[in-house]
C-alpha positions as a Markdown table, in Angstrom:
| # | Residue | x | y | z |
|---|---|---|---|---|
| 1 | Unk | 4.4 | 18.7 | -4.5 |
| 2 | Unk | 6.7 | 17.5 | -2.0 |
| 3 | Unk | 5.4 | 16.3 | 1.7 |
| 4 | Unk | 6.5 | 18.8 | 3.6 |
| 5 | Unk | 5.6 | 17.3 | 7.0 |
| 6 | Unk | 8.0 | 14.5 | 6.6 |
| 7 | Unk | 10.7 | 13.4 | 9.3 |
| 8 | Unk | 14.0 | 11.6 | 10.3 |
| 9 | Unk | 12.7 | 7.9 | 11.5 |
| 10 | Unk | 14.8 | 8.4 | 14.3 |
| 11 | Unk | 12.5 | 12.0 | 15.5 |
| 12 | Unk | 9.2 | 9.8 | 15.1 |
| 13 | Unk | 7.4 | 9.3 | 18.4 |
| 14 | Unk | 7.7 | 5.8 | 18.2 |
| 15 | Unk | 11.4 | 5.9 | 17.7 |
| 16 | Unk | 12.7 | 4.5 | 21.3 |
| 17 | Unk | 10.4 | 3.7 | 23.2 |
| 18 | Unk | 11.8 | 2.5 | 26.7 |
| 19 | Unk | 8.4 | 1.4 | 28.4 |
| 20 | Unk | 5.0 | 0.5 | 28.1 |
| 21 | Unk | 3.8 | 3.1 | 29.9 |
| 22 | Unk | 5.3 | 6.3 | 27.4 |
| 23 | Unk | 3.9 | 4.1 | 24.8 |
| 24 | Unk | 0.5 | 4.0 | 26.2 |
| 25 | Unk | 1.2 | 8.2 | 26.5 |
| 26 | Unk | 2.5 | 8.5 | 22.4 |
| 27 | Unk | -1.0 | 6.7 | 21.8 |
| 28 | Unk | -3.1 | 9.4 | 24.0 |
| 29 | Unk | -4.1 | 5.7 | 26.5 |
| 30 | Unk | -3.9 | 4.5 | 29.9 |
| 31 | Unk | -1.4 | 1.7 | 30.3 |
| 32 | Unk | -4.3 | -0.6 | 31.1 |
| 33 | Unk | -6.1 | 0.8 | 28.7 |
| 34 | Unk | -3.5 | -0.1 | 26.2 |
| 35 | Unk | -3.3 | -4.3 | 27.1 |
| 36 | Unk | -6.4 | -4.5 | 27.3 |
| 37 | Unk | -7.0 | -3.6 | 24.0 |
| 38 | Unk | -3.9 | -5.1 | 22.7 |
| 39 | Unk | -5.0 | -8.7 | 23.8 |
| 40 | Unk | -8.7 | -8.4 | 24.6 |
| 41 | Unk | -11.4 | -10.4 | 23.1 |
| 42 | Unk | -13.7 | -9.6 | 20.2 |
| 43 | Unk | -11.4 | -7.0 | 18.8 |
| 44 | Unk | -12.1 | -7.8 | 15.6 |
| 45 | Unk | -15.1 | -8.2 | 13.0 |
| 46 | Unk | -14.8 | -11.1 | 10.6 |
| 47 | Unk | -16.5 | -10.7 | 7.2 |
| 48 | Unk | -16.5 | -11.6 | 3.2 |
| 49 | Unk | -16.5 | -9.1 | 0.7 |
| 50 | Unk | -17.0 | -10.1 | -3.2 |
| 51 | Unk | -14.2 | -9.9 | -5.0 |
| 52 | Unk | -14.6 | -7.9 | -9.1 |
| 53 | Unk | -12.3 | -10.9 | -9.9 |
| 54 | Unk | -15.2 | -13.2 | -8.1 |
| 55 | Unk | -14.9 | -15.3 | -5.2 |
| 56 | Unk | -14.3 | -13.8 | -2.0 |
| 57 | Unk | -11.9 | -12.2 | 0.1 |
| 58 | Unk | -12.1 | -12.0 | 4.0 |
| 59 | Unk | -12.0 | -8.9 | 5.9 |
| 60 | Unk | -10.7 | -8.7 | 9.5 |
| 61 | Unk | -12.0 | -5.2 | 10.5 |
| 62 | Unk | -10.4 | -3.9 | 14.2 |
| 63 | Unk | -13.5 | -2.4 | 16.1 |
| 64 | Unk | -13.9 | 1.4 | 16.6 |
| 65 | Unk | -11.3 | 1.9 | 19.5 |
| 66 | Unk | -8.8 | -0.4 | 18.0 |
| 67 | Unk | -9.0 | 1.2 | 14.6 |
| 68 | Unk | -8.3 | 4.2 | 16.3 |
| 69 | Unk | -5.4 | 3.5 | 17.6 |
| 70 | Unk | -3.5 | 1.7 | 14.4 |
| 71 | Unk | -5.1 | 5.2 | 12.3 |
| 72 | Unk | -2.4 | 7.1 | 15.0 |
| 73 | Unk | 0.2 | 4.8 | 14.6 |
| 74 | Unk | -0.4 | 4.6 | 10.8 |
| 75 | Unk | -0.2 | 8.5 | 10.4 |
| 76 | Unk | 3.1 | 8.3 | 13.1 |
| 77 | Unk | 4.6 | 5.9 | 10.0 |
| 78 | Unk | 3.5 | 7.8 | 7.5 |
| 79 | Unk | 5.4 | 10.9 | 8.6 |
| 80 | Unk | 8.5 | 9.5 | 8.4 |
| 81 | Unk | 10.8 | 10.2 | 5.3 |
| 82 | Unk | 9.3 | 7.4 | 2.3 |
| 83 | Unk | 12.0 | 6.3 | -0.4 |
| 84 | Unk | 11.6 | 7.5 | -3.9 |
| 85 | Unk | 10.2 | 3.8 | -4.8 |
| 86 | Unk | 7.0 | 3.9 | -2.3 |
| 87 | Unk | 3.6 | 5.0 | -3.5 |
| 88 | Unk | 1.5 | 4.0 | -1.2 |
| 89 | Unk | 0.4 | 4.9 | 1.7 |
| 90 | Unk | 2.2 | 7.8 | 0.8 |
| 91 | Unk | 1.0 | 11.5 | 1.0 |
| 92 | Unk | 1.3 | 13.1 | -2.4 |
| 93 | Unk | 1.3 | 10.1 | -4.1 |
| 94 | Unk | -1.0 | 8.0 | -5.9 |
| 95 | Unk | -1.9 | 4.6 | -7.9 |
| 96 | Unk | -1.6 | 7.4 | -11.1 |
| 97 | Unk | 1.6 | 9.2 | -9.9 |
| 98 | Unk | 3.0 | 5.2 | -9.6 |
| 99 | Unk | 2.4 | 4.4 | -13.0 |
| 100 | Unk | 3.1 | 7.7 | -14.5 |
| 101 | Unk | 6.9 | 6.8 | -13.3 |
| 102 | Unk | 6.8 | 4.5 | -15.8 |
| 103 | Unk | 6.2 | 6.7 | -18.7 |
| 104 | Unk | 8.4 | 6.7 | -21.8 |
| 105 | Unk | 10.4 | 3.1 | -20.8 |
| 106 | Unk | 10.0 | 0.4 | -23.2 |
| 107 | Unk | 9.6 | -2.6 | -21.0 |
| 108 | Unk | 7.9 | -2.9 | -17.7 |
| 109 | Unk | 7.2 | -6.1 | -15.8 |
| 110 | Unk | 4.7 | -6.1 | -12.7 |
| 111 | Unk | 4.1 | -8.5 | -10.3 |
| 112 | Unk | 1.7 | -8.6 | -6.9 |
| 113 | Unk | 2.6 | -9.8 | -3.7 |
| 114 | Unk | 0.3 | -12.8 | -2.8 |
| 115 | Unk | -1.8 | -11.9 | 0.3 |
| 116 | Unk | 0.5 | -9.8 | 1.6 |
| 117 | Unk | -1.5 | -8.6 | 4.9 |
| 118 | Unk | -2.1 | -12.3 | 6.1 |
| 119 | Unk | 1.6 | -13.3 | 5.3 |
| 120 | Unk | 3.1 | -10.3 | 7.0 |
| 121 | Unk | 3.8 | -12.2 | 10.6 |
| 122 | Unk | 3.9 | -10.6 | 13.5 |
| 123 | Unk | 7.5 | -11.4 | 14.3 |
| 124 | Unk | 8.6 | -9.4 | 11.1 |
| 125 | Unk | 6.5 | -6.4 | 12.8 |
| 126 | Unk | 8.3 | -6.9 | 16.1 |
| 127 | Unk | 11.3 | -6.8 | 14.4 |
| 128 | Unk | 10.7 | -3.7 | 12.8 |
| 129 | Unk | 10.0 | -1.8 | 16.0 |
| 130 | Unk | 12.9 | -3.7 | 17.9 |
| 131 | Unk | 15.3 | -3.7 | 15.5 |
| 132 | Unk | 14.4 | -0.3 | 13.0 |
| 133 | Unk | 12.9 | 1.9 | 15.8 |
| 134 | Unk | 14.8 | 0.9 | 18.4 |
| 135 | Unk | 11.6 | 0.1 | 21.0 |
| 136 | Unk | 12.7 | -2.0 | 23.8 |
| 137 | Unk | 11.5 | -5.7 | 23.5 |
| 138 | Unk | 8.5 | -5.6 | 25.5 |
| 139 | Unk | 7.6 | -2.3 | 23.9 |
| 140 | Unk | 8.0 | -4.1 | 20.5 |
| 141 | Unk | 5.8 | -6.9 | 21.4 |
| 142 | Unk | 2.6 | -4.5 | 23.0 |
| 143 | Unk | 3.2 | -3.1 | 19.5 |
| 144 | Unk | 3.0 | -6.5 | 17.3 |
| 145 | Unk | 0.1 | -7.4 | 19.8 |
| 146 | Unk | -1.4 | -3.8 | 18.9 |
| 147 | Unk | -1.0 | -4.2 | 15.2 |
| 148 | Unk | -1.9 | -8.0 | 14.7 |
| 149 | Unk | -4.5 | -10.4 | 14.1 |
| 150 | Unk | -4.2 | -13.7 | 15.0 |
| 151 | Unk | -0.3 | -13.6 | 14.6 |
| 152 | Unk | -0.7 | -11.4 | 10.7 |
| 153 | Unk | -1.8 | -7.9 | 9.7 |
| 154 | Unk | -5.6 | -7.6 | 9.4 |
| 155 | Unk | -7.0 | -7.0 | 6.1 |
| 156 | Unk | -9.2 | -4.1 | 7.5 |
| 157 | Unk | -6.7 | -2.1 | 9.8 |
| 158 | Unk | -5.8 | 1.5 | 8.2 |
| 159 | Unk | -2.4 | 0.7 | 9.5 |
| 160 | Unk | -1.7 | -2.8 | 7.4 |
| 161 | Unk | -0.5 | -0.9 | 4.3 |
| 162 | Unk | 2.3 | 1.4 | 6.0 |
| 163 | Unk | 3.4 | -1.5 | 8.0 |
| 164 | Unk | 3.7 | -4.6 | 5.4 |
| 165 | Unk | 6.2 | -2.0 | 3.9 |
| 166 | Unk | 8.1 | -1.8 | 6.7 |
| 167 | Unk | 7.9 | -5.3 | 8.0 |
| 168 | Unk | 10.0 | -5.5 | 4.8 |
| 169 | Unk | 12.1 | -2.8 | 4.8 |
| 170 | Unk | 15.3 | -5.0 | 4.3 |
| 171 | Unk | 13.5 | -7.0 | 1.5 |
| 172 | Unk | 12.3 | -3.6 | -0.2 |
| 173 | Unk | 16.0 | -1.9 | 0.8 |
| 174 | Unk | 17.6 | -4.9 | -1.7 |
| 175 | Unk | 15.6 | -4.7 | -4.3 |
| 176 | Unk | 15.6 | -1.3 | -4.6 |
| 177 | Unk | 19.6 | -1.2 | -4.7 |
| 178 | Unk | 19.8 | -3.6 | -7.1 |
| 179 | Unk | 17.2 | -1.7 | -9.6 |
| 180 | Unk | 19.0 | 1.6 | -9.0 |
| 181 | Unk | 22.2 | -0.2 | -9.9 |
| 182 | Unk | 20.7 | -1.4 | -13.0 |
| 183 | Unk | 19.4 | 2.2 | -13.9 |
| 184 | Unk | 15.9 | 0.5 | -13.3 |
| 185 | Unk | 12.6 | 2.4 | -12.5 |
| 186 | Unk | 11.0 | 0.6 | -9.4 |
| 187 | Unk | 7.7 | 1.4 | -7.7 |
| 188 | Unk | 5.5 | -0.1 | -5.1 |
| 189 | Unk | 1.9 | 0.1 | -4.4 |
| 190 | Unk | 1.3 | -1.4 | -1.1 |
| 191 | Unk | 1.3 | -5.4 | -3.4 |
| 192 | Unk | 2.1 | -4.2 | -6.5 |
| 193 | Unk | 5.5 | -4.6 | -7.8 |
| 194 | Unk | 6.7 | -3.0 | -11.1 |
| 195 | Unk | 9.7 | -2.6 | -12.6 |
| 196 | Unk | 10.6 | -0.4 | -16.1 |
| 197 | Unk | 13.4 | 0.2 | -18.2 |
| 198 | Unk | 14.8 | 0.5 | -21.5 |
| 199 | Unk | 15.8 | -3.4 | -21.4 |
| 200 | Unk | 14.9 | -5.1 | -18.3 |
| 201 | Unk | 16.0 | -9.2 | -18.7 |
| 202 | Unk | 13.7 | -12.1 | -17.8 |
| 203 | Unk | 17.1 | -13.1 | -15.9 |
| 204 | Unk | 17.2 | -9.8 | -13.6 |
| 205 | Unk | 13.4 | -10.1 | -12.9 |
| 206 | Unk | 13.8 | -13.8 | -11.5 |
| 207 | Unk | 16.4 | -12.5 | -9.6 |
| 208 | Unk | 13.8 | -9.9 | -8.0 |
| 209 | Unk | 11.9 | -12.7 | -7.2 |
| 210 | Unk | 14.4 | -14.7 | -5.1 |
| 211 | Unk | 14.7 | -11.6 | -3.0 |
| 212 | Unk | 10.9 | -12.0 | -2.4 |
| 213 | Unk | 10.6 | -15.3 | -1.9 |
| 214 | Unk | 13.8 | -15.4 | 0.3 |
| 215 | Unk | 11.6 | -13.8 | 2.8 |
| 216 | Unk | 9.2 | -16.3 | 2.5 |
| 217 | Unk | 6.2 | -14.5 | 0.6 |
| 218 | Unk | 5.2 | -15.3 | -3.0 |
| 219 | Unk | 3.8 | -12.9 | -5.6 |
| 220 | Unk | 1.7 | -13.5 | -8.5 |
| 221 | Unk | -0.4 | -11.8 | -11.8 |
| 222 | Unk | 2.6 | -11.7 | -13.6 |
| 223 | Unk | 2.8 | -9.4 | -16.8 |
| 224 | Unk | 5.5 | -8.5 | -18.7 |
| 225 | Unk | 4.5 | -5.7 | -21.4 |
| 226 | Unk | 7.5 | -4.8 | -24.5 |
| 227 | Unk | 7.0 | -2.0 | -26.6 |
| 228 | Unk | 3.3 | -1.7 | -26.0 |
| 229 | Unk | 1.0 | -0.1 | -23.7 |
| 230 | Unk | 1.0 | -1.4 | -20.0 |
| 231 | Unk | -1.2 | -1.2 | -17.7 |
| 232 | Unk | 0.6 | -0.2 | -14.4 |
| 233 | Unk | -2.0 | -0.1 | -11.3 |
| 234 | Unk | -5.1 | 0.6 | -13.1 |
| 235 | Unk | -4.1 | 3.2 | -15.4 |
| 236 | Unk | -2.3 | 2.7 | -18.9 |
| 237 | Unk | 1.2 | 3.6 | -19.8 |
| 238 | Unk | 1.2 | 4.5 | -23.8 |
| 239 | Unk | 3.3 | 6.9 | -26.1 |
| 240 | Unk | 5.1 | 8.6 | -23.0 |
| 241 | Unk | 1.6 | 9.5 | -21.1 |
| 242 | Unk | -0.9 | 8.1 | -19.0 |
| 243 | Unk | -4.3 | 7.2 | -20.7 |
| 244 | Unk | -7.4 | 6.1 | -19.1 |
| 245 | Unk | -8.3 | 2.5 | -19.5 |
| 246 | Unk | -11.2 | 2.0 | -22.3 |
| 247 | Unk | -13.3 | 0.1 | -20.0 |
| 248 | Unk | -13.1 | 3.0 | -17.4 |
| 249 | Unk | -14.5 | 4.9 | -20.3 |
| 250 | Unk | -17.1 | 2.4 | -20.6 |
| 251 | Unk | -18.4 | 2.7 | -17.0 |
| 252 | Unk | -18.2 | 6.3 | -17.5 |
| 253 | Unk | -20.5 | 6.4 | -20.5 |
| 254 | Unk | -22.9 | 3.6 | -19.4 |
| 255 | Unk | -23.5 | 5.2 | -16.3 |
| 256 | Unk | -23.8 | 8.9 | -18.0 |
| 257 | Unk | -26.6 | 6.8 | -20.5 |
| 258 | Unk | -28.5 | 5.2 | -17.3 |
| 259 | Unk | -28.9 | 8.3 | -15.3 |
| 260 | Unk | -30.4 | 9.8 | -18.7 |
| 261 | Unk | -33.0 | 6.9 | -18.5 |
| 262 | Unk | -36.4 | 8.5 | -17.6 |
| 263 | Unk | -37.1 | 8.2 | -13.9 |
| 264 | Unk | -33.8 | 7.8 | -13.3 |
| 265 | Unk | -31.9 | 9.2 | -9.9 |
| 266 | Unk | -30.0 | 7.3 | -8.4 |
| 267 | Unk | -27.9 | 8.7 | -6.1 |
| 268 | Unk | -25.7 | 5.8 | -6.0 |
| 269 | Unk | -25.3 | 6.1 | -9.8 |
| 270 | Unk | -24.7 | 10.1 | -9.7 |
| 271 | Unk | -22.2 | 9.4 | -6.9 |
| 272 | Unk | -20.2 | 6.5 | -9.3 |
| 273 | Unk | -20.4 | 9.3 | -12.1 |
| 274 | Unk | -18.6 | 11.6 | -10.3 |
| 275 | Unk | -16.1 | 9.2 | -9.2 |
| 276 | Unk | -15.6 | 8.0 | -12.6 |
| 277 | Unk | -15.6 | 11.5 | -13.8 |
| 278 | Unk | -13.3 | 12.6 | -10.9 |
| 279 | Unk | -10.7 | 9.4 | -11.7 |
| 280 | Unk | -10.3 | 10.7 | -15.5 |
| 281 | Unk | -9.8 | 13.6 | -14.6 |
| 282 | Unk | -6.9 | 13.3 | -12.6 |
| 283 | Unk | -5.6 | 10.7 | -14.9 |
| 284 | Unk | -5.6 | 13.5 | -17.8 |
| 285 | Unk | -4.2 | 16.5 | -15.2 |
| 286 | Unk | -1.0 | 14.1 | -15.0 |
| 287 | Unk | 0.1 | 14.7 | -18.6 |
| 288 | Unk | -0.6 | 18.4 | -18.5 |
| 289 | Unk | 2.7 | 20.7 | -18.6 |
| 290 | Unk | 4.5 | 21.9 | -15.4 |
């Protein structure tokens, strides 16, 4: 179903702002209120999480208050009108929804953006509320101070997926013009990049690829799937539907077999069940008629 709730850019509350102080009002903060907590100390929690790939990957987590504040901002972007192309953070649409624009085209190639929170600057976020939204300068950087860590987008902030989209709105703008003019199906998902069609040449791909780097990010996982099933943000693509992967099924069934094991209950396992379970599911709804 379409988002009905969606705006203009230009009718957003952050569309103009002319002063610190109306965007201190917009966030529901005092003005003080509001620089102190856009360059205070200890406004962030630094931790490691394990990675499924192993290794780790480190989490800058804005305290309470902070988060708070980049959730309202996030939900401010996410009002505004999304392209066609943008799957996420978007209302309505999903990592299955992403894929299943894919189905029924013979060749897809996907790609991921390397670390795209930490290489996300924030000069490219300044320059989105200067130079998109049309904040005054000051007003732009209280923002990119608001919205930053340590001169990037935190890994942890609800807002970082919203706003690495639109810190490269030109970058996205190009590449989605050049897809649509080669009757190409594009999506994104926050890092992940793919791109379908009934022939899609190495040569057009690479040429994606110098629009990304151009802006100075990299991208990686490269996988390139012809006349077979692909697997397109963590659901497969095969015969014109989307199927869930087998070692989702796996999970599934080795978690429905461990509950069954005398003594067993778990909540922890009952509550992956049902998330496994609930996944399927809504994998399976996608190919259902109407």
């Amino acid at each position: 179903m379409p988002n009905k709730t969606v705006i203009p850019l230009n009718q957003s509350q952050l569309y103009k702002l002319t002063s610190p102080r109306r965007l201190a009002d917009v966030l529901g903060l005092a003005e003080a209120e509001l620089r102190a907590m856009a360059t205070g100390p200890d406004r962030y929690r630094q931790f490691e999480i394990e990675k499924k790939s192993g290794g780790k990957r480190p989490v800058e987590d804005p305290v309470a208050p902070l988060k708070r504040v980049q959730g309202r901002i996030a939900k401010m972007l996410a009002r505004i009108e999304p392209p066609s192309f943008l799957f996420c953070p978007v209302k309505g649409r999903c990592y299955v929804s992403n894929a299943a624009r894919h189905r029924g085209n013979r060749v897809v190639h996907c790609l991921d953006i390397k670390k795209f929170f930490p290489n996300t600057p924030r000069v490219r976020v300044i320059a989105f509320f200067q130079s998109i939204m049309g904040c005054r300068a000051d007003v732009a950087g209280l923002l990119g101070d608001l919205c930053t860590f340590e001169g990037h987008l935190p890994t942890g902030s609800p807002l970082s997926p919203i706003l690495a989209y639109y810190s490269y709105h030109d970058m996205w703008a190009e590449i989605a013009a050049f897809c649509t003019a080669k009757g190409y199906t594009l999506t994104v998902y926050v890092d992940d990049v793919t791109i379908s069609g009934a022939k899609v040449p190495v040569a057009d791909v690479w040429h994606v690829r110098r629009m990304i780097h151009r802006t100075g990010l990299r991208y990686h996982k490269l996988k390139h799937y012809v006349d077979r099933p692909a697997e397109i943000t963590g659901v497969v693509v095969r015969d014109g539907k989307v199927v869930v992967p087998n070692r989702q099924r796996l999970k599934h069934r080795q978690t429905r077999l461990a509950l069954q094991q005398p003594g067993s209950g778990d909540q922890r396992l009952k509550g992956r069940l049902s998330g496994l379970a609930g996944q399927m599911r809504q994998i399976d709804s996608m190919n259902e008629p109407g």
